[in-house]
ZATOR-52113 format. One record per residue (C-alpha): residue number from 1; residue in three letters; x, y, z. Coordinates in Angstrom, 1 decimal. Layout:
// ZATOR-52113
<pos: NUM; code: ALA; x: X; y: Y; z: Z> $
...
This chain:
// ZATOR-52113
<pos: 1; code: UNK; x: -119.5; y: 186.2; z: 154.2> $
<pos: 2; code: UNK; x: -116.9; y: 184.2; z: 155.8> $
<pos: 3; code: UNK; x: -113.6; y: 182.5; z: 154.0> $
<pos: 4; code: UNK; x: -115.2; y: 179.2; z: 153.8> $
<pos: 5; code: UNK; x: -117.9; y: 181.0; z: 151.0> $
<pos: 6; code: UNK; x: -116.1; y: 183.9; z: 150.4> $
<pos: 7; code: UNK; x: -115.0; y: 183.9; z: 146.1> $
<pos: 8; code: UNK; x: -112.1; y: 183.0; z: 145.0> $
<pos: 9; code: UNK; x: -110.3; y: 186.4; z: 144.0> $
<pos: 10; code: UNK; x: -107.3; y: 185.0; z: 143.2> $
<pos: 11; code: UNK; x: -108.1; y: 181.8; z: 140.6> $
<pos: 12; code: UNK; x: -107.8; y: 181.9; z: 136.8> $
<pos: 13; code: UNK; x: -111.4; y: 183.1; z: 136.4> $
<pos: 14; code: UNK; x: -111.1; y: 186.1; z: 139.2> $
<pos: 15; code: UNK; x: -107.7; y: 186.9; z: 137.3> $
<pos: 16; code: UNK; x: -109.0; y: 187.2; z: 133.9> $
<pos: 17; code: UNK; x: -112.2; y: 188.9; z: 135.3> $
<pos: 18; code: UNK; x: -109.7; y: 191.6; z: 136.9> $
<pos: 19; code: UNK; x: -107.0; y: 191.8; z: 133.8> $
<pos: 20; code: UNK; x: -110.2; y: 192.3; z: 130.9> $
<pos: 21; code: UNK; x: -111.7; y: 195.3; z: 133.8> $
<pos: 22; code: UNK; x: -108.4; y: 197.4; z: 133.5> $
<pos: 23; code: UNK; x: -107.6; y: 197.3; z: 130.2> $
<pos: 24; code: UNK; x: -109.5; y: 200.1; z: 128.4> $
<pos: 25; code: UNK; x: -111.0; y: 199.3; z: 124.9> $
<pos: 26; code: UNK; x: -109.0; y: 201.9; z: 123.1> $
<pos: 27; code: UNK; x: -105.7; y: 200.4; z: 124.9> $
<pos: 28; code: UNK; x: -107.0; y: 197.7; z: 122.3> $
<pos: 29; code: UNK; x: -107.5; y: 199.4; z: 119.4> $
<pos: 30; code: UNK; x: -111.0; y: 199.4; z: 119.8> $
<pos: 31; code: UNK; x: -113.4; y: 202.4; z: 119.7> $
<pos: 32; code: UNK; x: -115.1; y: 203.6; z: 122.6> $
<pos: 33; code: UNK; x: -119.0; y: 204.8; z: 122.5> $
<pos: 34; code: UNK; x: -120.3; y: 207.6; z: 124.0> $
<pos: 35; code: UNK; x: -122.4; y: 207.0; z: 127.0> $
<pos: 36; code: UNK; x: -120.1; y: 203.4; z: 127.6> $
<pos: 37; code: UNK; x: -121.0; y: 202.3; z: 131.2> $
<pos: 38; code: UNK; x: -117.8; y: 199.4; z: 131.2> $
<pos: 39; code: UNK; x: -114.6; y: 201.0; z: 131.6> $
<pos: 40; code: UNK; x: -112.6; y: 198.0; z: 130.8> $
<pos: 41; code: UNK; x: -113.0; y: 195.3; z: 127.9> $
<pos: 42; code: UNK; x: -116.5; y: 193.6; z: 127.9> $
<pos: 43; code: UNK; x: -117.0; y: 190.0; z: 127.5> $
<pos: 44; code: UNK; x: -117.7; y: 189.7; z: 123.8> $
<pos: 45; code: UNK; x: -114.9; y: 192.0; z: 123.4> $
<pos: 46; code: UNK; x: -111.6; y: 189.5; z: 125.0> $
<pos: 47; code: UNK; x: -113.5; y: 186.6; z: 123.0> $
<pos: 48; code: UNK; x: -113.0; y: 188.9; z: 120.0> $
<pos: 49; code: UNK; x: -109.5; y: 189.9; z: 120.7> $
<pos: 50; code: UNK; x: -109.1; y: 186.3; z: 122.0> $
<pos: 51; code: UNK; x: -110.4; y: 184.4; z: 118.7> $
<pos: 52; code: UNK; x: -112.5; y: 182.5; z: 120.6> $
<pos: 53; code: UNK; x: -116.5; y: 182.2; z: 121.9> $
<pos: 54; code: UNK; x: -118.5; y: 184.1; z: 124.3> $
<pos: 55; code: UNK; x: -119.6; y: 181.4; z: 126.1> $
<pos: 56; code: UNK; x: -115.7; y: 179.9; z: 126.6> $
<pos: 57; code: UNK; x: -114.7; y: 183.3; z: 127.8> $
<pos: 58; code: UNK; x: -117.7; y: 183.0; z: 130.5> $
<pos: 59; code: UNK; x: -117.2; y: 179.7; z: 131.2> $
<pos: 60; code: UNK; x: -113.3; y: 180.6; z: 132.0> $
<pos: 61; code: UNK; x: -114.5; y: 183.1; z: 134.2> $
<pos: 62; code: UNK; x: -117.0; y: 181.6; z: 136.0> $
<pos: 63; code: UNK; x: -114.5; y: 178.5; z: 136.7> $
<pos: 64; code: UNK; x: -116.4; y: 176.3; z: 134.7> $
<pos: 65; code: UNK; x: -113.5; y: 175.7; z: 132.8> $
<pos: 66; code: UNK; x: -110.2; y: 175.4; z: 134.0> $
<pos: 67; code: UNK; x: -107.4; y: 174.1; z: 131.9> $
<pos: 68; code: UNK; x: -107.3; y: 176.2; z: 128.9> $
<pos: 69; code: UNK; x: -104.8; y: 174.9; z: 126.1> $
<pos: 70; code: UNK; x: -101.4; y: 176.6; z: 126.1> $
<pos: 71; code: UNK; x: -102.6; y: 178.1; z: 123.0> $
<pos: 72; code: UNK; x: -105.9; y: 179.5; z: 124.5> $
<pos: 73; code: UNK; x: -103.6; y: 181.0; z: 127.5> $
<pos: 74; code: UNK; x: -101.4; y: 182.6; z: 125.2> $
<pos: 75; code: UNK; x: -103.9; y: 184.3; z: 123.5> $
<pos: 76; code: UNK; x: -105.5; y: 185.7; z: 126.2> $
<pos: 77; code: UNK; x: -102.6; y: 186.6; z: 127.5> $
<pos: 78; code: UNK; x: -101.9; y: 188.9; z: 124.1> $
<pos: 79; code: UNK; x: -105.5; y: 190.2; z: 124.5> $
<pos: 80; code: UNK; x: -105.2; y: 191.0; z: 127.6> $
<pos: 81; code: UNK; x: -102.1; y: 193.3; z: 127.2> $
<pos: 82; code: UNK; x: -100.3; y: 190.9; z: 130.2> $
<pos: 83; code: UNK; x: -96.8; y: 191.7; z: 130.9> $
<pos: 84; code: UNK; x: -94.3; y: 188.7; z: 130.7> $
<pos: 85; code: UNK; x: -94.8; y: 188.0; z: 134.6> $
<pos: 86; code: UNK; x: -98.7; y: 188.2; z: 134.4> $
<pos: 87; code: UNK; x: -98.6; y: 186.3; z: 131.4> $
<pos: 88; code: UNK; x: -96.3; y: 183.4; z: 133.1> $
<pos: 89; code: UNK; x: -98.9; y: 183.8; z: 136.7> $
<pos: 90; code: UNK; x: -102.1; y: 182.7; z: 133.9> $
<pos: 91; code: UNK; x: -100.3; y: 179.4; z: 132.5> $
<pos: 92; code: UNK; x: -99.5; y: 179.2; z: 136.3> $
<pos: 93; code: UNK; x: -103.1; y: 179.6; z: 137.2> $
<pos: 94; code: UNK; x: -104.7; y: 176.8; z: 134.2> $
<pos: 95; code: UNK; x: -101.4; y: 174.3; z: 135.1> $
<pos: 96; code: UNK; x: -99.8; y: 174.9; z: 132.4> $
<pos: 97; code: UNK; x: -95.4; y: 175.5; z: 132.6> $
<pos: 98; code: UNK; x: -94.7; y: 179.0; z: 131.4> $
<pos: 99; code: UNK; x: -92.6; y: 179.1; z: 128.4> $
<pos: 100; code: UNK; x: -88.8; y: 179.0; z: 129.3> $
<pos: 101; code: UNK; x: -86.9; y: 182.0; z: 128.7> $
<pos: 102; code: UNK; x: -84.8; y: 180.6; z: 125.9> $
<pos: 103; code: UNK; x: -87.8; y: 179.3; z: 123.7> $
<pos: 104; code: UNK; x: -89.3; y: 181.2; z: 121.1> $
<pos: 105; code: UNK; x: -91.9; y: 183.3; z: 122.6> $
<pos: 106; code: UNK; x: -95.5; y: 184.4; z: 121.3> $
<pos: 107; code: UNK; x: -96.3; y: 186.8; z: 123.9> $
<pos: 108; code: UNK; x: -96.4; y: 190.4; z: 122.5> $
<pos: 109; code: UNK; x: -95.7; y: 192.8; z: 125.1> $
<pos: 110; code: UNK; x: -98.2; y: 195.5; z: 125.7> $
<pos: 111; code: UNK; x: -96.1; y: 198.1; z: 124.3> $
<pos: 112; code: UNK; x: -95.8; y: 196.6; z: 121.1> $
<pos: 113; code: UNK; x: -99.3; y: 195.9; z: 121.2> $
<pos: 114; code: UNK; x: -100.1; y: 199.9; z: 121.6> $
<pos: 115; code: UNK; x: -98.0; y: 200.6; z: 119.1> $
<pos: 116; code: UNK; x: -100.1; y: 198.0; z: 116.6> $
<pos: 117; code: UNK; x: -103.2; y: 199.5; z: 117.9> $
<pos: 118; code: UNK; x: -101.9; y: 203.0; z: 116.1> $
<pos: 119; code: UNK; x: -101.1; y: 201.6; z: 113.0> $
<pos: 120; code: UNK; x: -104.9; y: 200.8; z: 111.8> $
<pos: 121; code: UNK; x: -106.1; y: 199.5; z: 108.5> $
<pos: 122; code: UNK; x: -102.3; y: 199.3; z: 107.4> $
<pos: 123; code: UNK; x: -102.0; y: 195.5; z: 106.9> $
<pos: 124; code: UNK; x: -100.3; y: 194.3; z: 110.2> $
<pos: 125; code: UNK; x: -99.5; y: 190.8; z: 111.1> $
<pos: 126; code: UNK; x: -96.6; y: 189.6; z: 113.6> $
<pos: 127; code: UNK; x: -95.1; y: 186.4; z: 113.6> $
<pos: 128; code: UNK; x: -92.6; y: 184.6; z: 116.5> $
<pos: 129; code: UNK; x: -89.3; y: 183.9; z: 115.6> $
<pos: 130; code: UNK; x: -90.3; y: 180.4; z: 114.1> $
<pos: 131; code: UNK; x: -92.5; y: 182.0; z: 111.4> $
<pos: 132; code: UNK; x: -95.4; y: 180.9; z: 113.2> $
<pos: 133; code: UNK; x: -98.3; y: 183.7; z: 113.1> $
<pos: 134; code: UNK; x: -99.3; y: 184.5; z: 116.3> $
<pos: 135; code: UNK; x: -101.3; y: 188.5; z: 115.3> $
<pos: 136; code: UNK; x: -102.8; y: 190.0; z: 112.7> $
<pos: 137; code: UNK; x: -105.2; y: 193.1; z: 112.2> $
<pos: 138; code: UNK; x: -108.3; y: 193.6; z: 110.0> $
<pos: 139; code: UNK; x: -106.4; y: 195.2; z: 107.2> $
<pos: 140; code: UNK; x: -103.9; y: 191.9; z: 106.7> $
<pos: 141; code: UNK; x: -107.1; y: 189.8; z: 106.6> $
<pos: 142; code: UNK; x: -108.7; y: 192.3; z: 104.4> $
<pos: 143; code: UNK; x: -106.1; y: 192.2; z: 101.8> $
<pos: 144; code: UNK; x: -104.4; y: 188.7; z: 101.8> $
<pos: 145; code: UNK; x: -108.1; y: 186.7; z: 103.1> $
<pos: 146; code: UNK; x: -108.1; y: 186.0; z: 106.5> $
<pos: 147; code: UNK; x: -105.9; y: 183.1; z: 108.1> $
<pos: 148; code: UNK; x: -108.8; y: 182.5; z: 110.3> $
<pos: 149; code: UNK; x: -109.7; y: 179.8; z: 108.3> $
<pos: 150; code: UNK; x: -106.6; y: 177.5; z: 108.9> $
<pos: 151; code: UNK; x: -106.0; y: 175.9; z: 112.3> $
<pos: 152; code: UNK; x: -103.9; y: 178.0; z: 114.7> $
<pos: 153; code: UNK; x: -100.9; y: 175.0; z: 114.3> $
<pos: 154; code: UNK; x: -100.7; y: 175.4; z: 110.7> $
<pos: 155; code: UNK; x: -100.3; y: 178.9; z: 110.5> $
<pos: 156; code: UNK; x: -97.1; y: 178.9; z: 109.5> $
<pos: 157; code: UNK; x: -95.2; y: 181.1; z: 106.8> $
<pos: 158; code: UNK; x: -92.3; y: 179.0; z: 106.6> $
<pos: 159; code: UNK; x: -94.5; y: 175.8; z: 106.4> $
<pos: 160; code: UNK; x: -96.6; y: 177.8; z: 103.3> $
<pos: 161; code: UNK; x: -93.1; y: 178.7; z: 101.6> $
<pos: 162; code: UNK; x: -92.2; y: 174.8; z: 102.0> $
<pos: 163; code: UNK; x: -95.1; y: 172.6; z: 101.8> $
<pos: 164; code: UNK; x: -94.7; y: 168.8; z: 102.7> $
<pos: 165; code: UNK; x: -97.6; y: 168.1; z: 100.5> $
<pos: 166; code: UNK; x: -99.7; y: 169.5; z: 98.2> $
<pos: 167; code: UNK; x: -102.0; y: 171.3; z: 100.1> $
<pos: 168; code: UNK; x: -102.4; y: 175.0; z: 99.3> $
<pos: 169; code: UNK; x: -101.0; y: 177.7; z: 101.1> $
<pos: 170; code: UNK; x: -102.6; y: 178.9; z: 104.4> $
<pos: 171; code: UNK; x: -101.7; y: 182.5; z: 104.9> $
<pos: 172; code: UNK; x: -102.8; y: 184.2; z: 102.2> $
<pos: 173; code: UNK; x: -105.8; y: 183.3; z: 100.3> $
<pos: 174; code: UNK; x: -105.0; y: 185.2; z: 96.8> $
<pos: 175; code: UNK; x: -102.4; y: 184.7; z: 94.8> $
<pos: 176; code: UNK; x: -99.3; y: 186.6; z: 95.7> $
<pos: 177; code: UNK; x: -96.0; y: 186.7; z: 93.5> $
<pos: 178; code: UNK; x: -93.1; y: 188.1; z: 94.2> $
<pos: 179; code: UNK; x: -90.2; y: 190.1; z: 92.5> $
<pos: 180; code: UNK; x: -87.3; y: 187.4; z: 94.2> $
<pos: 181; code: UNK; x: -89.2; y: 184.6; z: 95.2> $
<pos: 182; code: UNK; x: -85.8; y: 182.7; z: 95.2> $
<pos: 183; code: UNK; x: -84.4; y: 185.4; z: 97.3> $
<pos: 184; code: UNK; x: -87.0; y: 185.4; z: 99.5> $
<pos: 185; code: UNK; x: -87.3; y: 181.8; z: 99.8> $
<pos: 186; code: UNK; x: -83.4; y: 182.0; z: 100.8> $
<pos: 187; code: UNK; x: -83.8; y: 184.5; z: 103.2> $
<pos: 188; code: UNK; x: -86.8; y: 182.5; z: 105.3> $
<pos: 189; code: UNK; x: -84.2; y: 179.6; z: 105.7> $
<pos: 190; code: UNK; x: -81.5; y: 181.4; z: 106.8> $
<pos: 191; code: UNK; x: -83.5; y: 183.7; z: 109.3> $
<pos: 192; code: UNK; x: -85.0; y: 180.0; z: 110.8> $
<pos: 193; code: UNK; x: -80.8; y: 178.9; z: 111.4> $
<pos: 194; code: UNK; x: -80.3; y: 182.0; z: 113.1> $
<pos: 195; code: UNK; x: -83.4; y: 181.5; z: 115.3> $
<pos: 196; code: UNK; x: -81.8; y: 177.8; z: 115.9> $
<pos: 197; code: UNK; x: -78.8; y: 179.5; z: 117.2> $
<pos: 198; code: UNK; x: -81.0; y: 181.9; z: 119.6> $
<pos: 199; code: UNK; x: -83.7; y: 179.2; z: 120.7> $
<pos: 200; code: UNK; x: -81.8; y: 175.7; z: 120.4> $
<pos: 201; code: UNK; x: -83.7; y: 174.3; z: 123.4> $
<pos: 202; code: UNK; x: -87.0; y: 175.0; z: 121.2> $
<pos: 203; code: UNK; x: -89.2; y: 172.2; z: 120.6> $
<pos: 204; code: UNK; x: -91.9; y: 173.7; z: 118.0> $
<pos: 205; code: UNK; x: -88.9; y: 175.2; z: 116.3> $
<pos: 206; code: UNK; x: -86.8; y: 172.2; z: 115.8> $
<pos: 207; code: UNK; x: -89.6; y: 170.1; z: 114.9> $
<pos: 208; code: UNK; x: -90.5; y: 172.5; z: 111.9> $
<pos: 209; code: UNK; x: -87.0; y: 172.1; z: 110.7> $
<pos: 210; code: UNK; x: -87.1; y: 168.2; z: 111.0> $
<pos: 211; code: UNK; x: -90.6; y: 168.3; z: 109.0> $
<pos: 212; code: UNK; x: -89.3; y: 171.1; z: 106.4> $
<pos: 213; code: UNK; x: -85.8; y: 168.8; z: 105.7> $
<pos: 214; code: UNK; x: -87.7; y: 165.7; z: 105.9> $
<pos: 215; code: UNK; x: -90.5; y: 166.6; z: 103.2> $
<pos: 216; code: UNK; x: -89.6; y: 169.2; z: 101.1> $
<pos: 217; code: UNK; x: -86.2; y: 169.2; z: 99.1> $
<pos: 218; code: UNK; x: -86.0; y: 173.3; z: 98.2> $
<pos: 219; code: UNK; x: -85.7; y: 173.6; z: 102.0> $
<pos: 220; code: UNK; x: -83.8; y: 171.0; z: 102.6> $
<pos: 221; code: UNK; x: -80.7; y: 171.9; z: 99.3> $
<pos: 222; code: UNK; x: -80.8; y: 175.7; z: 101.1> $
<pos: 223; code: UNK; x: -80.8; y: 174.5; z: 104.4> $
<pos: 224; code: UNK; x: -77.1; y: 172.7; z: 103.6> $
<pos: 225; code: UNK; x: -75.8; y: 176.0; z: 102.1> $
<pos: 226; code: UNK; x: -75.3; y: 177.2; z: 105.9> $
<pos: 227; code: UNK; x: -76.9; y: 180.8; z: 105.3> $
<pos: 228; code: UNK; x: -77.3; y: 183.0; z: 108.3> $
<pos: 229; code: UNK; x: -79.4; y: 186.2; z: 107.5> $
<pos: 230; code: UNK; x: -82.6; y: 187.8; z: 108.5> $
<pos: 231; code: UNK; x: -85.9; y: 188.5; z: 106.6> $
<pos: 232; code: UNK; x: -86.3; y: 192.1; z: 106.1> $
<pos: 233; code: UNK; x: -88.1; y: 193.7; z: 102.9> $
<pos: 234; code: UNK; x: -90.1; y: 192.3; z: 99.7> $
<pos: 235; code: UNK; x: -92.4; y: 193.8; z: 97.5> $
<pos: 236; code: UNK; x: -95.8; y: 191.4; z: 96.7> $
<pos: 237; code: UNK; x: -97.9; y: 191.6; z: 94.1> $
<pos: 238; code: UNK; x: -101.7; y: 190.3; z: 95.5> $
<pos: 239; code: UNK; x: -104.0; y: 189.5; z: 93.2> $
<pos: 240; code: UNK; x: -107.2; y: 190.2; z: 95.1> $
<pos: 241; code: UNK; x: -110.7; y: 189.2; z: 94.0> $
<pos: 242; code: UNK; x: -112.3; y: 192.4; z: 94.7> $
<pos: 243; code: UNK; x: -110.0; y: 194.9; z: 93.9> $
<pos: 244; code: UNK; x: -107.9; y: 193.7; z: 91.3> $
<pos: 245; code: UNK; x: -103.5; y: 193.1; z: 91.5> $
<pos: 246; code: UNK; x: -102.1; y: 195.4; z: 94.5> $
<pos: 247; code: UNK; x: -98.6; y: 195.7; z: 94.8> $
<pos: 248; code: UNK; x: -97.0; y: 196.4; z: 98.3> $
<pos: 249; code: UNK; x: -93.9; y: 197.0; z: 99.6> $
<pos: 250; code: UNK; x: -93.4; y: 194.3; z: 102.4> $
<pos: 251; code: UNK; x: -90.9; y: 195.6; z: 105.4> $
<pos: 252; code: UNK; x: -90.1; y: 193.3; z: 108.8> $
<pos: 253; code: UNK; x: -89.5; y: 194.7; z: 111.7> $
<pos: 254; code: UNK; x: -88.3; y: 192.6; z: 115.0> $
<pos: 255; code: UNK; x: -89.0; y: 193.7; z: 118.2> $
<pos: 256; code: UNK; x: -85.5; y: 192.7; z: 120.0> $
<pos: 257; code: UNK; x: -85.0; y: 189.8; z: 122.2> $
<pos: 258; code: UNK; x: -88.2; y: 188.1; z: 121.6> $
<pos: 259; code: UNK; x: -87.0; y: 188.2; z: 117.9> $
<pos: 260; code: UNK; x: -91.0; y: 188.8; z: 116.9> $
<pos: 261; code: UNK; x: -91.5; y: 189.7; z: 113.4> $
<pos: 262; code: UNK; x: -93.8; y: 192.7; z: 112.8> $
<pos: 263; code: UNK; x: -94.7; y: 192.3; z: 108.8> $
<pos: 264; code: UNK; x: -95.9; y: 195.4; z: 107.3> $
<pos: 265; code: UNK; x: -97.5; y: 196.4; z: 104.0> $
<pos: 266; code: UNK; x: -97.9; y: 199.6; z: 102.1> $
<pos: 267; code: UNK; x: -98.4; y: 201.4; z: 99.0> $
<pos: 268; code: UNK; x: -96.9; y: 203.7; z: 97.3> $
<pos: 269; code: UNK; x: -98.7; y: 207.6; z: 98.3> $
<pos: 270; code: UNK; x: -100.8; y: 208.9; z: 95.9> $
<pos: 271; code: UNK; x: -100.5; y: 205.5; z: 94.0> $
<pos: 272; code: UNK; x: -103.2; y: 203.4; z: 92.4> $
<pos: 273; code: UNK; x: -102.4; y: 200.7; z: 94.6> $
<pos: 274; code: UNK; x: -102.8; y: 202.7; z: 97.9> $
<pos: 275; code: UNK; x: -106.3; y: 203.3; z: 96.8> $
<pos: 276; code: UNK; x: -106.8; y: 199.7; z: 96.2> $
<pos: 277; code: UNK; x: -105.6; y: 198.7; z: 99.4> $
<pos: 278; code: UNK; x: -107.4; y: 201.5; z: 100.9> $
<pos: 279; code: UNK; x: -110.4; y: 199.7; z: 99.3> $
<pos: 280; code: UNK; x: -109.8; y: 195.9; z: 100.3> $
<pos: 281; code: UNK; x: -109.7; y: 197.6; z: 104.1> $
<pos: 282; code: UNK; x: -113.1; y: 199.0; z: 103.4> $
<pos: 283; code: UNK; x: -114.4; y: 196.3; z: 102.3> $
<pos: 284; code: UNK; x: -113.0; y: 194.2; z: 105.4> $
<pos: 285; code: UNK; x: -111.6; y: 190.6; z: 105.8> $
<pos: 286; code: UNK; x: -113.3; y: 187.6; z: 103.9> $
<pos: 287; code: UNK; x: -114.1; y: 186.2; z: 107.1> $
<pos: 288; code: UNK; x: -114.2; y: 187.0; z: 110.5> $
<pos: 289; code: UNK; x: -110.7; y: 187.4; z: 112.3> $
<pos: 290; code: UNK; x: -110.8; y: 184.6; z: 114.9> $
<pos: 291; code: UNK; x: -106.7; y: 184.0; z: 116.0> $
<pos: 292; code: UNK; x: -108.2; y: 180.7; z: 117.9> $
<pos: 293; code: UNK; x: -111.7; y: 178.6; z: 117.7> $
């Protein structure tokens, strides 16, 4: 076979063909079955991990499509496990500008995503330094409803704490309450100021601040107040329909540079409301977990 017929091995769909064969499903989180004949991700699996259909991930790799949304790169780019030059080579490859190093960044890097892998049914989700949710895992869908449901641009926690409107909140699908909600509420401001101070060339970022001071006056009175803090611990009550009230402690963890915010809830040991959570796991998300459509 000669150049002029040869496949291309080096376009977006040769690329994401390559990345999904090398990445083993339990780098993934996923389990592997005995007698298993592919040794990397299969097809149905990256459109899982993706959040987005079978037939879009063939499509992508047979070159049938070829500009994939910047959201749609990004996402394969965490489900792939890419590292930050791999990930900026597939916006390269679908046209797209990489993100610039001083915007807030939803890439998770693929030792943060082994490290999530380890951590499973405990309710997971990570957000980027704009409060936008960019991961979750089967346990944070089982227990607060699965944010599946809401378009990938409204998932938003700082948008749910201060809606514009009166649309109900998009994150969590039970009611939640809180032991500080005015805390809380302050410390979500005041973590976004600092992340204007660490991403000020930010588009997404400064837009949500416009919208949030613009439509919703709670924002806007402790926005004035200056506050400069990060979000670290809560403790949520979640009234789920299944299991009843569960209370969690709610710790965030960031991840450095990127400023990602790894949200984790637990139970008490030996509590009632570690079985109940144990129990929303087992009975698995409301809907399927799809981070895109």
């Amino acid at each position: 076979m000669d150049s002029m017929t040869a496949p291309d091995s080096t376009g977006l769909g040769a690329m994401i063909r390559m990345w999904r064969d090398r990445l083993p499903p339990s780098a993934a989180g996923l389990p592997t079955a005995p007698g298993r004949r592919t040794a990397g991700l299969r097809r149905e699996e990256l459109a899982d991990l993706a959040g987005m259909s079978v037939d879009y991930v063939v499509r992508l790799e047979q070159g049938r499509a070829t500009t994939p949304s910047a959201s749609v790169v990004a996402s394969l780019a965490r489900a792939l496990h890419l590292s930050m030059a791999e990930r900026d080579h597939l916006y390269r490859l679908a046209h797209l500008v990489p993100p610039a190093p001083g915007t807030v960044s939803d890439h998770l890097p693929p030792g943060v995503q082994r490290v999530l892998a380890r951590l499973g049914d405990v309710a997971v989700a990570v957000f980027a330094a704009d409060w936008q949710l960019i991961w979750w895992n089967r346990g944070w869908a089982a227990l607060l409803g699965d944010p599946a449901a809401s378009p990938p641009a409204l998932r938003n926690f700082a948008r749910d704490r201060f809606p514009v409107d009166d649309s109900p909140a998009r994150l969590a699908r039970w009611p939640v309450t809180e032991t500080d909600r005015d805390a809380t509420d302050a410390a979500v401001v005041s973590d976004l100021r600092r992340a204007t101070g660490r991403f000020p060339e930010d588009r997404r970022l400064a837009a949500l601040i416009r919208e949030l001071n613009a439509g919703n006056r709670r924002f806007a009175r402790l926005w004035v107040e200056g506050g400069v803090a990060a979000h670290r611990e809560d403790h949520k009550t979640i009234d789920h329909p299944s299991v009843g009230p569960v209370t969690v402690d709610c710790d965030t963890l960031t991840d450095g540079d990127r400023e990602l915010k790894i949200v984790i809830m637990t139970a008490v040991p030996g509590s009632e409301d570690e079985i109940k959570l144990r129990l929303t796991a087992i009975a698995g998300p409301a809907v399927a977990t799809h981070p895109l459509e």
